[in-house]
C-alpha positions as CSV (number, residue, x, y, z in Angstrom):
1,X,-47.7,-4.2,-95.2
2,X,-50.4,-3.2,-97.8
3,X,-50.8,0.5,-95.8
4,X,-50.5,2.1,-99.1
5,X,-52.3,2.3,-102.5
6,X,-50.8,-0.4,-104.9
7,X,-51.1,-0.4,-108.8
8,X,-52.5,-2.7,-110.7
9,X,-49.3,-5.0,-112.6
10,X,-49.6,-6.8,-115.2
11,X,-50.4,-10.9,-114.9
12,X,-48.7,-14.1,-116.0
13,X,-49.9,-17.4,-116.6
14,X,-48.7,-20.1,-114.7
15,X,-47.6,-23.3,-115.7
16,X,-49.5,-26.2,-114.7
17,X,-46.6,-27.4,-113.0
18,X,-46.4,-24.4,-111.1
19,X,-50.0,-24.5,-109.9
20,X,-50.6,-28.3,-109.1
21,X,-47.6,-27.1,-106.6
22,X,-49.5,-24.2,-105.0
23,X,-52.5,-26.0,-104.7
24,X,-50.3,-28.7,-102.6
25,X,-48.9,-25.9,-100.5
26,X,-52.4,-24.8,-100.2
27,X,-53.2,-28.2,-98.9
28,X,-50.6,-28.8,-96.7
29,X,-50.9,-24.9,-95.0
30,X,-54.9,-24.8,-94.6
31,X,-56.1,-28.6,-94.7
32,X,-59.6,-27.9,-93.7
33,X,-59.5,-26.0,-97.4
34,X,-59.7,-29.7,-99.0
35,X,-63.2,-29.9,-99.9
36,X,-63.4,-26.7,-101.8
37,X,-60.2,-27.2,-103.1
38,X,-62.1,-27.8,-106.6
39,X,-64.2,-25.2,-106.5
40,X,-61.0,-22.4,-105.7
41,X,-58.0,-23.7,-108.1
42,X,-60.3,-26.1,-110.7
43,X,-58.1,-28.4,-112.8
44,X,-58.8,-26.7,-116.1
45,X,-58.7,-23.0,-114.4
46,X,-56.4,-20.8,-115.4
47,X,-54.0,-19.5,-112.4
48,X,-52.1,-16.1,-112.9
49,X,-49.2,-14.3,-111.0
50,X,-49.4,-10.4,-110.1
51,X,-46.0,-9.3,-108.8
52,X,-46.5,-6.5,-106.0
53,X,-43.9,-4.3,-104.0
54,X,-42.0,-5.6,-101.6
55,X,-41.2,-9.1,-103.3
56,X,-45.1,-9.9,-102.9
57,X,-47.5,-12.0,-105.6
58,X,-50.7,-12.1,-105.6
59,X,-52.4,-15.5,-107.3
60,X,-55.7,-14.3,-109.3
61,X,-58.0,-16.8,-111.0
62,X,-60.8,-15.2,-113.1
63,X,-60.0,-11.5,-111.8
64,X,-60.6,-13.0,-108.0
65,X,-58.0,-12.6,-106.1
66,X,-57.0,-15.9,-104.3
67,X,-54.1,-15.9,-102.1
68,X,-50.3,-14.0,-101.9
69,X,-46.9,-14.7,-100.6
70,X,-44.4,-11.9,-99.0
71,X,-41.5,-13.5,-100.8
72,X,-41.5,-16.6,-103.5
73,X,-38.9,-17.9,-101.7
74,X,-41.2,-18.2,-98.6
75,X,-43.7,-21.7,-98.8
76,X,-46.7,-19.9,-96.7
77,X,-49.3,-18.8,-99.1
78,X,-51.8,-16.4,-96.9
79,X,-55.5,-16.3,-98.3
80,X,-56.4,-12.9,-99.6
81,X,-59.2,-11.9,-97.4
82,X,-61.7,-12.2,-100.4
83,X,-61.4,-16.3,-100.0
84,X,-61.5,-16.1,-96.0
85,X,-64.9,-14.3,-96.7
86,X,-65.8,-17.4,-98.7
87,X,-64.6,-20.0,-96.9
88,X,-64.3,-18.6,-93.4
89,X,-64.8,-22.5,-91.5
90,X,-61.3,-23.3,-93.5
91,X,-58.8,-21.2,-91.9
92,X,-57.2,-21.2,-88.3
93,X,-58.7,-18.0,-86.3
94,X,-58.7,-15.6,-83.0
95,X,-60.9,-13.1,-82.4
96,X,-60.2,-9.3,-81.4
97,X,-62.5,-7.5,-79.3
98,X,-64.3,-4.5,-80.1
99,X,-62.0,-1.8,-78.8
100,X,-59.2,-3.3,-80.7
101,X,-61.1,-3.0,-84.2
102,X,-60.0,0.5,-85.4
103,X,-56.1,-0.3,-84.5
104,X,-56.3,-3.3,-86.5
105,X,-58.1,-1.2,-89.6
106,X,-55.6,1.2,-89.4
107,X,-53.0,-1.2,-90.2
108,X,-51.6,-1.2,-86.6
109,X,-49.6,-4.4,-85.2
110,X,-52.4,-6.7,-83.1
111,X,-51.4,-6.4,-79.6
112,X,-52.5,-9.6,-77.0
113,X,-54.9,-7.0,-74.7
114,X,-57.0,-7.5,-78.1
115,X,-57.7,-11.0,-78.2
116,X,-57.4,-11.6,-73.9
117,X,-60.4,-8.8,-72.9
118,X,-63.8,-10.6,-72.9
119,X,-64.7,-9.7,-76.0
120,X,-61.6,-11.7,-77.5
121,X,-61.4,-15.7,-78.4
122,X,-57.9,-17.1,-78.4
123,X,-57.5,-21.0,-79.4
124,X,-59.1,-23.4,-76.2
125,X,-56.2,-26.4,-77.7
126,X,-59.1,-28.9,-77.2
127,X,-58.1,-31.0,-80.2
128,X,-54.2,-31.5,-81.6
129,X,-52.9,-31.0,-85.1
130,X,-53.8,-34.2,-86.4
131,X,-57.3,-34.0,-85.5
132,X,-58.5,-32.3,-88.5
133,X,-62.8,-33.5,-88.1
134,X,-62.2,-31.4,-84.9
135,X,-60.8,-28.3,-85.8
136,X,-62.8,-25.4,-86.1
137,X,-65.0,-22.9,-84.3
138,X,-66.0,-23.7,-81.0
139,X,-69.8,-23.0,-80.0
140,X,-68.1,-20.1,-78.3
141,X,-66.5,-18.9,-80.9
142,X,-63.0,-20.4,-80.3
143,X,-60.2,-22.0,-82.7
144,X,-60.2,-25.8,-81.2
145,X,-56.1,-26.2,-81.6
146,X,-53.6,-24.0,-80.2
147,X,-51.5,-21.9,-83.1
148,X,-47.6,-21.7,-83.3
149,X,-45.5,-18.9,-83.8
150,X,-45.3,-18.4,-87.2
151,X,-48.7,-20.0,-88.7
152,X,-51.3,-18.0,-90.5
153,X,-54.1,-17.0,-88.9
154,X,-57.1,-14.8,-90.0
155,X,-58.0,-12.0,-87.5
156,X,-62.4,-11.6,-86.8
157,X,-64.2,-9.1,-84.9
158,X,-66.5,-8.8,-81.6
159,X,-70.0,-8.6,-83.3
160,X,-68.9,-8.7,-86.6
161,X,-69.5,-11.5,-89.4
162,X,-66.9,-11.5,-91.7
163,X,-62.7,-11.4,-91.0
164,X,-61.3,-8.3,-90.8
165,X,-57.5,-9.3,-91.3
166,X,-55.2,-12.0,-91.8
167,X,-51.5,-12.5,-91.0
168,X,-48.5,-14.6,-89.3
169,X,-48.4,-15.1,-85.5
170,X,-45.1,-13.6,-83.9
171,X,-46.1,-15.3,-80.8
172,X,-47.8,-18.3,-80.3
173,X,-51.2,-18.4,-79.0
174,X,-50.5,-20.5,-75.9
175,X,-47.9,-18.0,-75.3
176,X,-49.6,-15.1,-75.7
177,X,-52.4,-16.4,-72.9
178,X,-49.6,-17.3,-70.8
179,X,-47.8,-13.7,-71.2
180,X,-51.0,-11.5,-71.4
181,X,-49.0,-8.4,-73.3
182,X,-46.8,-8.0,-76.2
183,X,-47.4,-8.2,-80.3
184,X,-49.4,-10.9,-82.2
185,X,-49.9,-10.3,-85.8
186,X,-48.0,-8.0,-87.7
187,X,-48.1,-6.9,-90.9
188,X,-51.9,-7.7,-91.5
189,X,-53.1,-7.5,-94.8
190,X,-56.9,-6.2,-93.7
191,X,-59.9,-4.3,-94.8
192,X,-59.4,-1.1,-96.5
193,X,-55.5,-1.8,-97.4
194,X,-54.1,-1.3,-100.5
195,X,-54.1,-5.3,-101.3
196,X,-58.1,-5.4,-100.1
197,X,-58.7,-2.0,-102.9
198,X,-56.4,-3.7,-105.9
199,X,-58.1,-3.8,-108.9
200,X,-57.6,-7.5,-110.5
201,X,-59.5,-7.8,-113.5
């Protein structure tokens, strides 16, 4: 989505109405974000609005970019990989194997062979939804709860530390282990993009 270079906009302050209603959204989207949910939209902190291409804004708060949504009519706020490299324990994950790296820096759409190989980790679903104290990373490197079609997820790499992309499912993850073949993620936002290389102060 980001393939291209973007140019910096100009910002707009939001109301506080506006962001007690993001953070919610935040809340409901990403619940494992609730204990630093002080420490990434404070009270008193001043939230502002980029508007991007393609019907996209970017939330900033202090020149860090925080989060974005594709269209303002869309609910689903997706971190900005920034605040996945913060808080990496707080988001829903899968994990690509080495090979599959480059495609996925290039901006390419995640294809299953990715995430099924040996080097991948797709979800075990030992806990449900409503177990949030057991969600998480396995000791294997595993998301706990299966994903649906649809949810964010943030994409890491075989051998690497930080996450290297973050988008919406097409398939769900059950599915995709069931199936073996076909897309995952498309339209990443990922290292290197033009939303990764916007300026935001």
């Amino acid at each position: 989505m980001f393939k291209k270079e973007i140019n910096t906009a100009p910002k707009s302050k939001l109301k506080s109405s506006v962001q007690r209603g993001l953070r919610q959204s935040l809340l409901t989207t990403y619940p494992l974000l609730g204990p630093y949910m002080d420490e990434i939209l404070p009270k008193k902190g001043s939230l502002e609005a980029m508007k991007l291409p393609d019907r996209c804004t970017l939330y900033v708060l202090d020149a860090q970019p925080l989060f974005f949504q594709h269209d303002t009519s869309a609910t689903t706020l997706l971190p900005h990989l920034r605040l996945v490299h913060r808080f990496p324990a707080a988001f829903p994950s899968v994990r690509i194997d080495r090979g599959a790296i480059r495609f996925v820096l290039s901006g390419a759409t995640l294809m299953a062979p990715g995430l099924t190989s040996a080097g991948g980790r797709l979800p075990t679903g030992a806990t449900g939804p409503q177990d949030l104290e057991a969600q998480g990373l396995d000791d294997d490197e595993h998301w706990t709860r299966e994903l649906e079609k649809g949810e964010p997820v943030v994409v890491r790499a075989e051998g690497k530390v930080e996450a290297c992309a973050v988008g919406f499912l097409v398939e769900g993850t059950r599915e995709v282990k069931e199936k073996g073949k076909g897309p995952v993620v498309e339209d990443a936002h990922y290292l290197g993009d033009g939303l990764w290389k916007l300026a935001t102060d």
